[in-house]
C-alpha positions as CSV (number, residue, x, y, z in Angstrom):
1,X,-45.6,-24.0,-137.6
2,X,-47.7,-26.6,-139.7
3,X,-51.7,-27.6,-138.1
4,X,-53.7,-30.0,-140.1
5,X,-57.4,-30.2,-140.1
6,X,-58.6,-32.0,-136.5
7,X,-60.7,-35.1,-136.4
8,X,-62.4,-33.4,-132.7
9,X,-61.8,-31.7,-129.9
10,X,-62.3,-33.1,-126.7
11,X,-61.5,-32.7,-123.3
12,X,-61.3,-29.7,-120.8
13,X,-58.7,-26.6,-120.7
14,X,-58.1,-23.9,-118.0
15,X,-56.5,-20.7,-120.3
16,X,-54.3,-18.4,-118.6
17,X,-55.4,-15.3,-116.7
18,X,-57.1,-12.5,-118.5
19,X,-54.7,-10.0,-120.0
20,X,-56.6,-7.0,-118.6
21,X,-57.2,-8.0,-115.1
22,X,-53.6,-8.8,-114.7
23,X,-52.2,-5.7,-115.5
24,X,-54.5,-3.7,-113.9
25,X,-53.5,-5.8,-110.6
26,X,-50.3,-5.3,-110.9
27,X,-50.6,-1.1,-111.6
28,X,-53.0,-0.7,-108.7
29,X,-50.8,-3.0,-106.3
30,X,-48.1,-0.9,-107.1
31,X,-50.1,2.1,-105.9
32,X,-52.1,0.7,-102.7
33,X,-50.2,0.5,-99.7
34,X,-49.8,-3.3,-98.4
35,X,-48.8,-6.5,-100.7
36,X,-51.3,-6.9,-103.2
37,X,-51.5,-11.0,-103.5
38,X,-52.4,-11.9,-107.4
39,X,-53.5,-15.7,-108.2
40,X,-53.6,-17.1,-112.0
41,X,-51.6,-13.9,-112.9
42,X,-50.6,-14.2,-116.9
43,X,-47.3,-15.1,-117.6
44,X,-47.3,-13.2,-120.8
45,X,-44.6,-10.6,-122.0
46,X,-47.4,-8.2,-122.0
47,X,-47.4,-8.3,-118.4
48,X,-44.6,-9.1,-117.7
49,X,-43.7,-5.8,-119.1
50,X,-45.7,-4.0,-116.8
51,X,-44.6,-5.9,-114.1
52,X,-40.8,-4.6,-115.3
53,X,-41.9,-1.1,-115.7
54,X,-43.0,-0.9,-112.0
55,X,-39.8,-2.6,-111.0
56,X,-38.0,0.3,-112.6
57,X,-39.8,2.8,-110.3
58,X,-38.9,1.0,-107.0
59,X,-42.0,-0.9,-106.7
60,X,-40.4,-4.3,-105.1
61,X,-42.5,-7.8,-107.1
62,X,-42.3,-11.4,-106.3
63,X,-43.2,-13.4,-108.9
64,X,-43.8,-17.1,-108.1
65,X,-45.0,-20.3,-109.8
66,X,-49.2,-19.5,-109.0
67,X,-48.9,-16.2,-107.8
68,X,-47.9,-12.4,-108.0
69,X,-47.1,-10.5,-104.7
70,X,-46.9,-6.9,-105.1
71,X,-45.5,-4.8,-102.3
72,X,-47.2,-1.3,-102.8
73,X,-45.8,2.1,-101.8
74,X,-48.8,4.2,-101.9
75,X,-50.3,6.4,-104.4
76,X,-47.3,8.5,-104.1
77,X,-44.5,6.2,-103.6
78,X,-43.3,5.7,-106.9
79,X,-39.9,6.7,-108.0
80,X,-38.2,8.3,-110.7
81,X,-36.8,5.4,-113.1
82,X,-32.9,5.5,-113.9
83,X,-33.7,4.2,-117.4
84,X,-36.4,4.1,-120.2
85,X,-39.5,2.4,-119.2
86,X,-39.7,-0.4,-122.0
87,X,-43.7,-1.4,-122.4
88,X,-42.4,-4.0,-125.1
89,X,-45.3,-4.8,-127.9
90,X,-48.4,-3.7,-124.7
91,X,-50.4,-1.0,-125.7
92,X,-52.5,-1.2,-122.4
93,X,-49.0,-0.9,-120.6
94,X,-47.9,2.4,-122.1
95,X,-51.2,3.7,-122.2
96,X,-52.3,3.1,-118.9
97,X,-48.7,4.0,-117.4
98,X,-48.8,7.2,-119.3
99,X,-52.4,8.3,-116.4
100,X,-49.9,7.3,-113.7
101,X,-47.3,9.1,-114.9
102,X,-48.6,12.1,-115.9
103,X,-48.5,13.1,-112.0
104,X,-45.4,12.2,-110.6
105,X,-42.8,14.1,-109.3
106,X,-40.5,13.4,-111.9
107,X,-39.8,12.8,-115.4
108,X,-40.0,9.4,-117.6
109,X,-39.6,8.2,-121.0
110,X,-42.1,5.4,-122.6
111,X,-41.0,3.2,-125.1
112,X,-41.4,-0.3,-126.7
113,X,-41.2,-2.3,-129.6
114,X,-41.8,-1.4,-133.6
115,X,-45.4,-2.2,-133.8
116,X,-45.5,0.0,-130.7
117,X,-43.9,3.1,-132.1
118,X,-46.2,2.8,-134.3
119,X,-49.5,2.5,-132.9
120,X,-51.8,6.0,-131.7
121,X,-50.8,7.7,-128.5
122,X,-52.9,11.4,-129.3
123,X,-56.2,9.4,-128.1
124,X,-54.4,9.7,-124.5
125,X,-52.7,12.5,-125.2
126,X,-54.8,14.6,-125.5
127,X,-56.6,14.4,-122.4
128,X,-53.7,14.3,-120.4
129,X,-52.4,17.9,-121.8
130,X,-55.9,19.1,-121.0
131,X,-55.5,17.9,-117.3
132,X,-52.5,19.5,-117.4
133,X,-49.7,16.9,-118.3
134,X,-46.8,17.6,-120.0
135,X,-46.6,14.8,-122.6
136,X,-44.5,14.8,-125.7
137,X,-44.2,12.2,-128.6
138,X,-40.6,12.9,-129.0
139,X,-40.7,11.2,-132.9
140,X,-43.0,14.5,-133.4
141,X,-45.9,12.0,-135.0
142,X,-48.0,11.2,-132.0
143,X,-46.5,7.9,-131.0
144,X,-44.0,6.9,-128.4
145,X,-41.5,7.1,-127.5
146,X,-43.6,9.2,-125.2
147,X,-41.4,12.4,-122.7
148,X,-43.7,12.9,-119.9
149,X,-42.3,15.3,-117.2
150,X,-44.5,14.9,-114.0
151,X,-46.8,18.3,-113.2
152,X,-49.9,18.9,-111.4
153,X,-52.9,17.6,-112.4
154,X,-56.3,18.8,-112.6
155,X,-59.9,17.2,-112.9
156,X,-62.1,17.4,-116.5
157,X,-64.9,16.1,-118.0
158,X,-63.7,14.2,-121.5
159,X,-66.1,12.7,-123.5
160,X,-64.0,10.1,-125.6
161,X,-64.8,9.9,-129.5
162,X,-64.8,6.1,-129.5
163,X,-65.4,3.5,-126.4
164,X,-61.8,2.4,-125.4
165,X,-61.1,1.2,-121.9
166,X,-57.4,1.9,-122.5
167,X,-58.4,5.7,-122.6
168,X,-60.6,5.5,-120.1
169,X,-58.5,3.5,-117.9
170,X,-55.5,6.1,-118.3
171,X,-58.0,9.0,-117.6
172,X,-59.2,7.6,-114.4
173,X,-55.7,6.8,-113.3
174,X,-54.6,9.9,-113.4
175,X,-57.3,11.1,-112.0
176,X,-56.0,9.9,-108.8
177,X,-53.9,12.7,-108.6
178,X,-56.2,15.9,-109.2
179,X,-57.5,18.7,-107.7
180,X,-61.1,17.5,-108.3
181,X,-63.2,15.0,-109.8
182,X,-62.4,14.0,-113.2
183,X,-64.9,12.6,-115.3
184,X,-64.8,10.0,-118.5
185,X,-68.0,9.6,-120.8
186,X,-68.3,7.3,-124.1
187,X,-70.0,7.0,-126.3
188,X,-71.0,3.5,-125.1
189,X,-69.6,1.5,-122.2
190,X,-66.1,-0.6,-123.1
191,X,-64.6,-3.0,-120.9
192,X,-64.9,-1.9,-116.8
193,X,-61.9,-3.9,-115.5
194,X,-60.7,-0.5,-114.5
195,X,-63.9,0.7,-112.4
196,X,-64.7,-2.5,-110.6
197,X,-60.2,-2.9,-109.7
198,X,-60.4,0.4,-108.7
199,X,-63.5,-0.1,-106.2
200,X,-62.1,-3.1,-105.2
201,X,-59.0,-1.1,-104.1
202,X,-61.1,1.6,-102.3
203,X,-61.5,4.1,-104.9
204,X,-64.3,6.2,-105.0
205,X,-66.0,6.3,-108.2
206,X,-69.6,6.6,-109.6
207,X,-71.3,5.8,-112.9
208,X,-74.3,6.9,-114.4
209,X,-74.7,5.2,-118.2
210,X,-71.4,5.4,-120.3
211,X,-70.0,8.1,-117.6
212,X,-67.7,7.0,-114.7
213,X,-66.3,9.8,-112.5
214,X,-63.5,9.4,-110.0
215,X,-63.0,11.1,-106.7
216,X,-59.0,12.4,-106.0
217,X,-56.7,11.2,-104.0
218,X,-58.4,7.4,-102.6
219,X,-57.0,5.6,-99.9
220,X,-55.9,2.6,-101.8
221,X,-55.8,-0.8,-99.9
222,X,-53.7,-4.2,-101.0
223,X,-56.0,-6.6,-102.0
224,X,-56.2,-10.3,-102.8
225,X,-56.9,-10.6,-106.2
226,X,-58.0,-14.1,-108.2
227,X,-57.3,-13.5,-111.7
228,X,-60.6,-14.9,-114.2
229,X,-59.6,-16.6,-117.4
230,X,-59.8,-14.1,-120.2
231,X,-62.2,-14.5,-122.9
232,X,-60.4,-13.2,-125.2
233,X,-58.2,-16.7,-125.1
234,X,-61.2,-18.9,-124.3
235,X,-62.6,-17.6,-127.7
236,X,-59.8,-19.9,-129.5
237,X,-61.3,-22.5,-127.9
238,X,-64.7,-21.8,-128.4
239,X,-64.5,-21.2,-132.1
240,X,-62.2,-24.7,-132.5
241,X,-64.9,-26.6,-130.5
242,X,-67.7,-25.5,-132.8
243,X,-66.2,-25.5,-135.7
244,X,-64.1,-28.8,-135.6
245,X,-67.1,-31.4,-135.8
246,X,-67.2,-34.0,-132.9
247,X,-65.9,-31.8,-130.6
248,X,-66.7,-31.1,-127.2
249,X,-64.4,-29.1,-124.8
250,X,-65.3,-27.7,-121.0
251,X,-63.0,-24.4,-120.4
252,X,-63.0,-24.0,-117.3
253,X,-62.7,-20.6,-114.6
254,X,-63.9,-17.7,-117.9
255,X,-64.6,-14.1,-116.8
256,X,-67.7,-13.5,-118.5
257,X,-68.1,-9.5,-117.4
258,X,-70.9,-8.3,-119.4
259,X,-68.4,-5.8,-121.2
260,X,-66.3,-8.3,-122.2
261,X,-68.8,-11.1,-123.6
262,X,-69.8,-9.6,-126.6
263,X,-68.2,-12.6,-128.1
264,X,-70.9,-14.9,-126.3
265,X,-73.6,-13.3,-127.4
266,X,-72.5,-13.1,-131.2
267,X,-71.5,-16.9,-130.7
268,X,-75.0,-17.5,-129.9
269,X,-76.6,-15.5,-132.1
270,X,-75.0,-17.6,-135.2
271,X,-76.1,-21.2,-133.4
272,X,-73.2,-21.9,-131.2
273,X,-74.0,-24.7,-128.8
274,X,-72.6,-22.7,-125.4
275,X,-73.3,-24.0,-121.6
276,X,-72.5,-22.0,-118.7
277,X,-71.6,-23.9,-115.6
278,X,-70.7,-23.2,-112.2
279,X,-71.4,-19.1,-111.9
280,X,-70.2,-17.1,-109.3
281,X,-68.4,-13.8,-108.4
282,X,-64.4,-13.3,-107.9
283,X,-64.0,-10.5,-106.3
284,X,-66.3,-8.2,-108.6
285,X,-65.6,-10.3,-111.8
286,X,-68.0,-12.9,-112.5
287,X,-67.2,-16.2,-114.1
288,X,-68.1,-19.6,-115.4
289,X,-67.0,-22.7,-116.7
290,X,-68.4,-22.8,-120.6
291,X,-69.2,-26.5,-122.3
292,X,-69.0,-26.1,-126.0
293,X,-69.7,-28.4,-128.8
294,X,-69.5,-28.5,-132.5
295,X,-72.1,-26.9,-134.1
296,X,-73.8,-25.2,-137.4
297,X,-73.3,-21.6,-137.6
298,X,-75.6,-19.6,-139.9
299,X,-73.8,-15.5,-140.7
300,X,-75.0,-12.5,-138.6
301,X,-74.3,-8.8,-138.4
302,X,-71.8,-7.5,-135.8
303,X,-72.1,-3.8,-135.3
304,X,-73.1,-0.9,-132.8
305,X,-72.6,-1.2,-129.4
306,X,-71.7,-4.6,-128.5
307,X,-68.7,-3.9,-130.6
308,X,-65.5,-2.9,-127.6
309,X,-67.3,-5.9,-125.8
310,X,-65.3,-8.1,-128.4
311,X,-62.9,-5.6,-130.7
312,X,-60.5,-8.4,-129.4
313,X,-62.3,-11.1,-130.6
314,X,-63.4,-10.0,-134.0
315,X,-60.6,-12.0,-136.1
316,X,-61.6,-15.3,-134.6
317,X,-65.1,-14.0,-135.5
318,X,-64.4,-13.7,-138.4
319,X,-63.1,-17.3,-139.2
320,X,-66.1,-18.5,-137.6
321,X,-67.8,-16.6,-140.4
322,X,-66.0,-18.4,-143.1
323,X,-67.5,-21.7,-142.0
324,X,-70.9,-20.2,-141.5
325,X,-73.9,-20.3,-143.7
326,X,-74.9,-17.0,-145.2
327,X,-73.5,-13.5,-145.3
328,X,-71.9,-12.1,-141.9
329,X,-71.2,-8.2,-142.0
330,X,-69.1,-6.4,-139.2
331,X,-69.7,-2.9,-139.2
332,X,-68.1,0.1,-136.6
333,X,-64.9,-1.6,-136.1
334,X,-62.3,0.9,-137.5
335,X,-60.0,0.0,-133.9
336,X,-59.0,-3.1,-135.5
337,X,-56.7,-1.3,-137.8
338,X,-54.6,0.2,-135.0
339,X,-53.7,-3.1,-133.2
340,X,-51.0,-4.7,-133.4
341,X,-51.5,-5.0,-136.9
342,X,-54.5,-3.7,-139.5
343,X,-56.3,-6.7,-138.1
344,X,-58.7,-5.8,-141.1
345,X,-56.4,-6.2,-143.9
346,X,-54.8,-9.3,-142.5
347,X,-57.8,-11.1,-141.9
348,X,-58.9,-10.7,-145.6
349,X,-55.3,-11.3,-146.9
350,X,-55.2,-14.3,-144.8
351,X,-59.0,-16.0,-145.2
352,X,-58.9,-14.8,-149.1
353,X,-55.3,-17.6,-149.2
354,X,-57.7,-19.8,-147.6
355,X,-60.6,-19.7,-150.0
356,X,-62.7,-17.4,-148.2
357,X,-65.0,-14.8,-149.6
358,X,-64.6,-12.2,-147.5
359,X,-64.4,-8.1,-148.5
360,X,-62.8,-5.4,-146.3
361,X,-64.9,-2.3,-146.0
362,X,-63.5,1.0,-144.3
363,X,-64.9,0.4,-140.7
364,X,-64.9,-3.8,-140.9
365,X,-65.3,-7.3,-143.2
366,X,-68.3,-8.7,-145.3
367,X,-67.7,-12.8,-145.2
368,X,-69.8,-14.8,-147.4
369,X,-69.8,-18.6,-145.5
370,X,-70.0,-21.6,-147.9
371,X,-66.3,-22.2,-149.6
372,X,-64.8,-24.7,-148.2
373,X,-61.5,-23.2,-146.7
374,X,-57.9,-25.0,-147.7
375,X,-54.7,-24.8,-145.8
376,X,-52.5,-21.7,-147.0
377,X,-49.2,-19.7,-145.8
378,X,-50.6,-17.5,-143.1
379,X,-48.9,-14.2,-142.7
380,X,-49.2,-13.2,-139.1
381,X,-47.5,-9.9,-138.9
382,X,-46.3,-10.8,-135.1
383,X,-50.1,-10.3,-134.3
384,X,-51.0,-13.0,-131.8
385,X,-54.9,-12.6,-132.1
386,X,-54.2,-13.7,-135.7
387,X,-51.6,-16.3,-135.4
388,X,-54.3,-17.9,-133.0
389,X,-57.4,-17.5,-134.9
390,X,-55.5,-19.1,-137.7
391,X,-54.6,-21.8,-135.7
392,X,-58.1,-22.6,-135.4
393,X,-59.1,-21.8,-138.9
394,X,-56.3,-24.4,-139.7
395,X,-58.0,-27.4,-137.2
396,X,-61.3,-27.4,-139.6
397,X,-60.1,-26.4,-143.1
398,X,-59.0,-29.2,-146.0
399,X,-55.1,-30.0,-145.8
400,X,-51.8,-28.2,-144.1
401,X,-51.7,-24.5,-143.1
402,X,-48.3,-22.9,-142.6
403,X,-48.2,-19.9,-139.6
404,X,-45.7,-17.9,-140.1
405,X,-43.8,-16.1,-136.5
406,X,-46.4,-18.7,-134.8
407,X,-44.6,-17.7,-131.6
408,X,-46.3,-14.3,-131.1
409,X,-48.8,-15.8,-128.9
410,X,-45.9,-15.8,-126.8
411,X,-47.7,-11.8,-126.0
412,X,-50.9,-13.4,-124.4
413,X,-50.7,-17.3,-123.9
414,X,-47.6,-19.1,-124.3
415,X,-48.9,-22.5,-123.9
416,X,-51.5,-21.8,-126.6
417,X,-50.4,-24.6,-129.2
418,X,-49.6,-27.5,-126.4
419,X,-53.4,-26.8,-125.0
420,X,-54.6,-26.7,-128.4
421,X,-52.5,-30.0,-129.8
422,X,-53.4,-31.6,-126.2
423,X,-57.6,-31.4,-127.2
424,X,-56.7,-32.6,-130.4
425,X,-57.9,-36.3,-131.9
């Protein structure tokens, strides 16, 4: 795909559902007795590979133009899958699935794409097997396809070595299924999509800091559940409308959950011209509509913990760096290189073909702002996140920039390039 440089943005966009909600909904539908109703759901293949995965264990889904109605069977009605459960290119999928799992009364096999196969599955596996499950990565190098033959359960108290909802999120799941509380403490607070879905549902958890601890066997309830727009799309949108002079764009319908708005903050922080209108609750996620317009961004430091409230967002950080004035460092961000790609070594493969001046560093990026960028061939490595922060980096640099396997974005927001050409002067 070929973007030139924009002339302004304008006009107002409503970005698909958050990624993280939408599973979520989906998993905990699954296990709640009643049919869970899901609005604004994300048609993504992410989710739509959980959605398959709970198809293959009996749980019946309508999905609809709008909405999502999953008919649950109970915490213990799932059934044994006749086939491998395929998670596709969704870490949160086999992840999460793998605390469900762990439990049952039977036996599965996780598996998924090549980026999956490759990514880290000890950071769940190893609390599992100390609750008892028996998990095995049957490549023998800690990464799926994952064996997990369903045992009893038992509650612990992990402490996780870095903040990741994902393990915390798997934990707590299986947790469900214990002999006794289970207990998850970080070393600071990541995303809590997980704790507020699962009170929603009628779990019964406390928190006390970065520790969440989850009481067995809950009475899970169907619920109705409005999906927020996630952030981590809107973020495309706000970088493009500051960066992109004469711009002005109203997203509309954001989930702004303080573990998830790092990216606000940092925004800003560097002299981004962000509005938030219309605030109000969704069941237990709150949200806004955000004005942005075009604006001078001066560099900043990104590090600590306000980091997992925008290890999604760092790469289109990162181009909004480029254009800023001064030096931006991100520190404490060694999770980007076990995405879906080293989202650190792309990023300054990528900017440097741009003109950037930008340095990796073990745990993150030092980006000088000043060069003016250029359009360049933009390797994407089937990495969404970068296909779309390039995007944007393409709307305000000098020339034509190539994006190579542009249709990753296909993962998180299919209509990503029609919203993007549709604001476009």
């Amino acid at each position: 795909m070929n973007i030139q440089r924009s002339n302004g943005l304008k006009g107002e966009v409503k970005i698909p559902g958050d990624k993280s909600i939408s599973h979520r909904a989906v998993m905990l539908g699954a296990l709640a007795k009643g049919t869970t109703k899901i609005t604004d759901f994300l048609q993504g293949a992410d989710c739509l590979s959980t959605m398959e995965c709970f198809r293959r264990m009996g749980i019946q889904i309508q999905n609809t133009s709008g909405e999502v109605l999953v008919h649950g069977q109970g915490l213990h009605g799932l059934a044994a899958p006749s086939d491998l459960l395929n998670v596709g290119n969704s870490g949160t999928t086999i992840r999460l699935l793998s605390g469900i799992l762990a439990p049952q009364p039977f036996s599965a096999t996780l598996t998924g794409d090549a980026s999956i196969q490759k990514r880290p599955m000890k950071r769940v596996m190893e609390p599992l097997s100390q609750m008892g499950a028996k998990i095995e990565s049957l490549s023998g190098n800690g990464c799926a396809p994952l064996r997990i033959s369903g045992t009893p359960l038992k509650g612990i108290h992990y402490k996780t070595p870095v903040a990741s909802a994902q393990v915390k999120s798997c934990i707590l799941f299986a947790g469900m299924y214990a002999d006794g509380a289970t207990t998850v403490t970080e070393p600071v607070l990541s995303r809590d999509h997980s704790e507020r879905m699962l009170e929603h549902f009628g779990a019964r958890l406390t928190r006390e800091g970065t520790a969440v601890t989850i009481q067995p066997e809950p009475q899970l309830a169907a619920r109705e559940i409005p999906v927020p727009g996630d952030i981590s799309s809107a973020a495309y949108f706000i970088a493009a409308a500051t960066l992109v002079p004469h711009s002005e764009i109203l997203i509309r319908n954001v989930g702004i959950n303080p573990t998830r708005s790092g990216m606000l903050e940092v925004c800003r922080a560097m002299g981004a011209d962000i509005q938030y209108l219309n605030e109000r609750d969704d069941s237990g996620e709150p949200t806004a509509d955000l004005l942005v317009r075009s604006s001078s961004l001066k560099g900043t430091v990104i590090e600590g913990a306000i980091i997992p409230a925008l290890i999604d967002e760092l790469p289109v950080l990162a181009v909004m760096a480029a254009f800023a004035k001064g030096e931006t460092i991100i520190r404490n961000a060694e999770e980007l290189k076990v995405k879906e790609s080293d989202r650190i070594a792309v990023m300054v493969e990528n900017l440097s073909a741009m003109g950037a001046d930008i340095t990796g560093t073990p745990d993150g990026m030092i980006i000088r702002g000043g060069p003016a960028l250029h359009g360049a061939e933009i390797h994407t490595y089937k990495d969404h996140r970068i296909a779309m922060s390039f995007a944007v980096a393409a709307l305000a640099a000098e020339g034509t920039t190539h994006i190579e396997d542009a249709d990753c974005v296909n993962i998180s927001y299919p209509d990503f390039y029609g919203d993007l050409q549709r604001l476009s002067r």
